[in-house]
MARBA-3410 file (N, C-alpha, C, O; in Angstrom, 1 decimal):
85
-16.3,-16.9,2.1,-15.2,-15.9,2.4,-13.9,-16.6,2.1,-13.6,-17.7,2.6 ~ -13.1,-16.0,1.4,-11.4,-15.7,1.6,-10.7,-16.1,2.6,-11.4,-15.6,3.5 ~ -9.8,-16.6,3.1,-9.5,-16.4,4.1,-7.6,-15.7,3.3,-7.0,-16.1,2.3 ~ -7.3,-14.9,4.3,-5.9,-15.0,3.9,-5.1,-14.5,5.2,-5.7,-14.3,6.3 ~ -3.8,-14.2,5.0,-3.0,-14.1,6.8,-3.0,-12.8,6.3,-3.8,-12.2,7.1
-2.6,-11.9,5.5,-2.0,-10.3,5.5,-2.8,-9.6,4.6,-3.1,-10.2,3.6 ~ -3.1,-8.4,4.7,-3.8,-7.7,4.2,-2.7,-6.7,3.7,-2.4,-5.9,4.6 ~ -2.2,-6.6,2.5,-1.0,-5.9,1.6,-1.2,-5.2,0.4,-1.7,-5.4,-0.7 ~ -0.3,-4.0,1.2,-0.7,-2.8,-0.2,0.2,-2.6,-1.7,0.5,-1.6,-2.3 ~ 0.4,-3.8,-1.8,1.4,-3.6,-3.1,0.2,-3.7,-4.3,0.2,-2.8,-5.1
-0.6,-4.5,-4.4,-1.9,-3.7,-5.6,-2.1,-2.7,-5.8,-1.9,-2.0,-6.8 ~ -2.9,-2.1,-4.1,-3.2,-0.7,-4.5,-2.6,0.6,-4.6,-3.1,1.6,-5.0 ~ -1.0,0.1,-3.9,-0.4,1.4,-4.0,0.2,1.0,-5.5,0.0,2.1,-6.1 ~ 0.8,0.2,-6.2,1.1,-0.2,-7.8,-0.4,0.6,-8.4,-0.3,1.2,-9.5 ~ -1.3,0.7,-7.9,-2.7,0.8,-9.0,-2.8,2.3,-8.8,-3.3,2.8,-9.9
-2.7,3.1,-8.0,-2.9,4.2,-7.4,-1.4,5.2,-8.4,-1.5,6.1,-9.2 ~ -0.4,4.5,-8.0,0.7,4.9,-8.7,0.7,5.2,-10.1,1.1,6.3,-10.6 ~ 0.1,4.0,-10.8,0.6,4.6,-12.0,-0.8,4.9,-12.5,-0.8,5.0,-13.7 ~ -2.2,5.2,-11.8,-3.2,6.0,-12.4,-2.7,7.6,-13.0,-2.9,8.4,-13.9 ~ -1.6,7.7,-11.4,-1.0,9.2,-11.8,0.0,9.0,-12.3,0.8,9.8,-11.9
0.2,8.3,-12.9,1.5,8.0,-14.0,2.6,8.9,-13.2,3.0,10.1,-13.5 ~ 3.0,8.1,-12.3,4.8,8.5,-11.4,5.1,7.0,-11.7,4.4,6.1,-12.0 ~ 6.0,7.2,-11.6,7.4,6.2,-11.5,7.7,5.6,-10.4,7.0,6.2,-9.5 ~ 8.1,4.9,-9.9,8.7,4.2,-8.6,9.9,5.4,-8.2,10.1,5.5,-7.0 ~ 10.7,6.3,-9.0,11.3,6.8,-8.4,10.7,8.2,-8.4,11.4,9.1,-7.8
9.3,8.5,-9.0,8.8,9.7,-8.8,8.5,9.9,-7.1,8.9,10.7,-6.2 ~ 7.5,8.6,-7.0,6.7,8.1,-5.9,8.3,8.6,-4.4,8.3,9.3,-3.5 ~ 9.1,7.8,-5.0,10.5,7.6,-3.7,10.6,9.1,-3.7,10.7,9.5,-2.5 ~ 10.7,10.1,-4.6,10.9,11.3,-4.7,10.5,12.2,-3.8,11.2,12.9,-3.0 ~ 9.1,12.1,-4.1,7.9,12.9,-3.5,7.6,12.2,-1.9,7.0,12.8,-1.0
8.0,11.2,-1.9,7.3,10.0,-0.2,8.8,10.5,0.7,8.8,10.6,1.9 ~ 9.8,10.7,0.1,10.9,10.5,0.7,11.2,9.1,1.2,11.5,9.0,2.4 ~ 11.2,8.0,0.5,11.4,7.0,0.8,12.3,6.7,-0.6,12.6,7.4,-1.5 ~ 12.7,5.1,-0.3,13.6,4.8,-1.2,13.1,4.2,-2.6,12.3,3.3,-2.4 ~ 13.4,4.4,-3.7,12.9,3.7,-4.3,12.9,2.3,-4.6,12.1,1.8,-5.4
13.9,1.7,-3.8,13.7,-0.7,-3.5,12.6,-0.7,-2.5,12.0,-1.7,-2.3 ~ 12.5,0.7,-1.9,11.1,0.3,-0.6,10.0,0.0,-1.3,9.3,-1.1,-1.5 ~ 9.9,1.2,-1.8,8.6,1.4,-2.9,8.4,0.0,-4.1,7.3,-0.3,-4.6 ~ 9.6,-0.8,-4.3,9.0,-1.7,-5.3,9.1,-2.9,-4.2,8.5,-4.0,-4.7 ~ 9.6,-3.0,-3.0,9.2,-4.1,-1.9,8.0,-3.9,-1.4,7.6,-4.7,-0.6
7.3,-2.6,-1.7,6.1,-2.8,-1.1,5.2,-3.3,-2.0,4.1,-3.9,-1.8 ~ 5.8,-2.9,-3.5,4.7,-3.1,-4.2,4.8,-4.7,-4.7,4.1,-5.2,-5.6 ~ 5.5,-5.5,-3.9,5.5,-6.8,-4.8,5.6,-7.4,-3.4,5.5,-8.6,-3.4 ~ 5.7,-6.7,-2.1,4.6,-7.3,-0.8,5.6,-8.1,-0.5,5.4,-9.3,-0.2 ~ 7.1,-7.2,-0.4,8.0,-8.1,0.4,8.6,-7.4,1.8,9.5,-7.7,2.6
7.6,-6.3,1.8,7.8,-5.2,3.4,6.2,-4.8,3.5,5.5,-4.7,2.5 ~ 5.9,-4.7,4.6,4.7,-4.2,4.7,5.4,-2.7,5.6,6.5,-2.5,6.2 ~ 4.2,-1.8,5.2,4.2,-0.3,5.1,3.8,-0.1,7.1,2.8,-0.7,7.7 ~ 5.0,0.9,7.7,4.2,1.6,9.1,3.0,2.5,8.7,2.7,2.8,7.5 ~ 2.6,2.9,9.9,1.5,3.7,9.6,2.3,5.5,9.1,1.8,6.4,8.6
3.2,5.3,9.5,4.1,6.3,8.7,4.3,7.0,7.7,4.2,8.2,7.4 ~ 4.7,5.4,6.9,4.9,5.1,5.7,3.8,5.6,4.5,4.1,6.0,3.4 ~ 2.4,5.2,5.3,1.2,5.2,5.0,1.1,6.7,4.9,0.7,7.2,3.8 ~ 1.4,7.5,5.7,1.1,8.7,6.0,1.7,9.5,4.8,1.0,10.2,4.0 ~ 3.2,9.0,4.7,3.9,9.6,3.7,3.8,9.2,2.4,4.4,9.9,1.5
3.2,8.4,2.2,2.6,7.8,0.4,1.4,8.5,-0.1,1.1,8.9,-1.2 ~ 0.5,8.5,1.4,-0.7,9.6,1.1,-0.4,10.6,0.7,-0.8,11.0,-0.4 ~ 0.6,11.2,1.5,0.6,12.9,1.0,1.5,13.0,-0.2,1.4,14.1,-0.6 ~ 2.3,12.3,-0.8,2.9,12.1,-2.2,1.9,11.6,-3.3,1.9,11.9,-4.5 ~ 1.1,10.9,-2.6,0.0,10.8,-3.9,-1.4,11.9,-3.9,-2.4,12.0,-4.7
-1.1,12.6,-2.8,-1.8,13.9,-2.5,-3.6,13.0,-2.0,-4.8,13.4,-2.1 ~ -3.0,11.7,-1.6,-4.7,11.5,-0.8,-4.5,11.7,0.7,-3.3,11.6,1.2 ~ -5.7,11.9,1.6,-5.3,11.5,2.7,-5.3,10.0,2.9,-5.7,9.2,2.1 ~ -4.8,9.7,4.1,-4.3,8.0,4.7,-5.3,7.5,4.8,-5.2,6.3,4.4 ~ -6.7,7.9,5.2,-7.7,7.5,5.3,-8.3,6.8,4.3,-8.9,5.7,4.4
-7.9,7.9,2.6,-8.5,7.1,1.6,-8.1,6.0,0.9,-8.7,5.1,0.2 ~ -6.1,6.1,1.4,-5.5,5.0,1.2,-6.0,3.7,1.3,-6.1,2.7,0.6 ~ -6.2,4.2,2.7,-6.8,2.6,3.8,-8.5,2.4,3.2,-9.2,1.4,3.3 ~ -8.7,3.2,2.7,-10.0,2.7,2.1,-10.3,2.1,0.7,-11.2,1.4,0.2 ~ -9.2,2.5,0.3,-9.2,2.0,-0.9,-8.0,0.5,-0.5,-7.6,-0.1,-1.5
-7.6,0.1,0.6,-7.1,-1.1,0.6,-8.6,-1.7,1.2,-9.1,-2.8,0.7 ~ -9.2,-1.1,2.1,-10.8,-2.4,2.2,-11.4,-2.1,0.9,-11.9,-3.1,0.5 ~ -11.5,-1.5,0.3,-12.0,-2.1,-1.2,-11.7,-3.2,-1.7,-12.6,-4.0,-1.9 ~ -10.3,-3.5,-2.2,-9.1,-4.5,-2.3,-10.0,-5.5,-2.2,-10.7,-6.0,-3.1 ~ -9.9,-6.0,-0.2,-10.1,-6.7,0.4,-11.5,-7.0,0.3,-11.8,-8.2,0.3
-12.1,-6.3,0.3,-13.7,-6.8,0.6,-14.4,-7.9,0.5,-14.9,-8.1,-0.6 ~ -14.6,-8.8,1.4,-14.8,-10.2,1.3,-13.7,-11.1,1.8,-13.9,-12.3,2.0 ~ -12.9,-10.6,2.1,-11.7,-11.4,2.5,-11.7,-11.8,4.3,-11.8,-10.9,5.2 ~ -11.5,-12.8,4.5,-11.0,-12.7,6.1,-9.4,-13.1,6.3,-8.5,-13.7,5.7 ~ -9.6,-12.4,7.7,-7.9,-12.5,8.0,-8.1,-13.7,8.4,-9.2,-14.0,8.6
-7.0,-14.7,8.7,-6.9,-15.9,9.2,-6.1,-15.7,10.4,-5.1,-15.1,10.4 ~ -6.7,-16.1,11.8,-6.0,-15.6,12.5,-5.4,-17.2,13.1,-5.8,-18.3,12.7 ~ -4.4,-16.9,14.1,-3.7,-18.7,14.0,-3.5,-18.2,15.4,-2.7,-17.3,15.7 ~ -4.3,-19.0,16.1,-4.3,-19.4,17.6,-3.8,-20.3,18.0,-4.2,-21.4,17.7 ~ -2.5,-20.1,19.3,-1.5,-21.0,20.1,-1.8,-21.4,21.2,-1.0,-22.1,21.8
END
């Protein structure tokens, strides 16, 4: 196993994005979000609320569910590292 600290959607929302060929400012268009969000998420310098999530789903017309499923796809095999004080 992998180990890594964060489990980040800037792959699969970058990979998901341009299957439907939008733009970073299509995506901010349709999400109502901004378009520096959308490329901080995609190069995994903000991580997404579950909000966020909500509103990317329904601009990329999936539900959140499948979002999140297609981020444990991503991941599969990976463990979180967890750091105990």
């Amino acid at each position: 196993m992998i180990e890594i600290e964060n489990i980040t959607i800037g792959v699969v929302l970058k990979k998901i994005r341009k299957s439907m060929k939008f733009s970073q400012e299509e995506l901010a268009f349709k999400s109502g979000l901004d378009r520096t969000y959308i490329s901080m998420l995609e190069r995994n310098v903000k991580q997404p609320s579950i909000t966020t999530i909500f509103l990317l789903a329904d601009a990329l017309n999936l539900r959140p569910s499948e979002l999140v499923r297609q981020l444990e796809d991503e991941f599969d095999g990976y463990t979180i590292k967890r750091n105990t004080l």
